[in-house]
N, C-alpha and C positions, 0 to 999 in steps of 0.2 A: 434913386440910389441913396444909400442912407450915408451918414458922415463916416462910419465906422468903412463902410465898403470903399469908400475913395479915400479914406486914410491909407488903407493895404493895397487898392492900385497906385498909390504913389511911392510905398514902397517896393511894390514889384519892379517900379521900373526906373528901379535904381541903373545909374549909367552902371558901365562895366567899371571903372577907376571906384566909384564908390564901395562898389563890391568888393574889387580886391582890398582897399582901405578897413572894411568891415571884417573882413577875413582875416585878415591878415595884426588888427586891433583883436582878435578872438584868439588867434594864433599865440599874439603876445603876452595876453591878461593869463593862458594857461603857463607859458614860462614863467610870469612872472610869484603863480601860482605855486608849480611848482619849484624854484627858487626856495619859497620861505618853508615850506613840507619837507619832513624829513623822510616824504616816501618814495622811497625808490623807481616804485614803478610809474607815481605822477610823472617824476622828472625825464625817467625816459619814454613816455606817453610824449608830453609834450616838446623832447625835442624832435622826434620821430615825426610827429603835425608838423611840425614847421619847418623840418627838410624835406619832407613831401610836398609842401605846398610850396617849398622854392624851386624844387623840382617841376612844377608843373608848370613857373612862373621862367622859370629858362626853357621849358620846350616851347613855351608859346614865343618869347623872344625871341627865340632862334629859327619860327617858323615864317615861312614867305609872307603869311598875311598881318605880319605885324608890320605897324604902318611911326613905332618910331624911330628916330634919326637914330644910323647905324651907332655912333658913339657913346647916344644913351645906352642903347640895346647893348655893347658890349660891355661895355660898366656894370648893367644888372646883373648881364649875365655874369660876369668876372664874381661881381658878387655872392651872386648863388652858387657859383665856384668853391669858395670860401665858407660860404654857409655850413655847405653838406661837408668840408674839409674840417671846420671847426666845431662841427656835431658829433664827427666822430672821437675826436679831443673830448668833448663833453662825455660821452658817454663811453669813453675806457678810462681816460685820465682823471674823470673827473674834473676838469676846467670848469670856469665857471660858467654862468646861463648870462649873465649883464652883456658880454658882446653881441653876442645873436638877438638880445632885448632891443639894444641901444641900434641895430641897424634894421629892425624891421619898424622901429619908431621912427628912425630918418626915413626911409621907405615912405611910412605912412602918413609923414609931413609933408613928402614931394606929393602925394598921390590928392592930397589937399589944399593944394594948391600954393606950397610954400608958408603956408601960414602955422603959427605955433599951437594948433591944435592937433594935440598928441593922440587922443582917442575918440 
């Protein structure tokens, strides 16, 4: 097996928290993206990603086979409450893109183990 091949099986087999971390760091770097562009359709490109994927991140919380402690689970989800609540603010009122930044950052601090590695 050459080094190139077991570089990419180590990334296949990324745990599942790494993945959302990655996703969800991809998620962020497009709002943040969008933020500085004055293009209309980036901005609502990337709030639209990242209420879908908080979308997908509250049905799997809410689903039986999620194995974290209920308090956490309703907190995410509370939060993904709020997401898709303060997306739609973003994209009629024009609110800004910084709150939804700034909590898929905390997100993706916890997902890393608390530590201050932001992306």
């Amino acid at each position: 097996m050459s080094v190139a091949a077991y570089r990419q099986s180590l990334r296949d087999t990324a745990s599942p928290r790494q993945l959302e971390r990655k996703v969800l760091a991809q998620v962020t770097a497009e709002l943040e993206a969008a933020g500085a562009d004055t293009d209309g359709f980036a901005r609502v490109h990337a709030v639209d990603r990242n209420r879908r994927l908080w979308g997908v991140l509250v049905a799997d919380l809410a689903g039986p086979d999620n194995l974290l402690p209920d308090q956490l689970k309703a907190g995410l989800i509370s939060l993904g409450l709020w997401v898709n609540r303060y997306s739609g603010d973003v994209l009629t009122k024009g609110s800004p893109l910084a709150p939804l930044i700034d909590v898929n950052r905390t997100v993706m601090q916890g997902l890393a183990g608390g530590n201050n590695a932001a992306a």
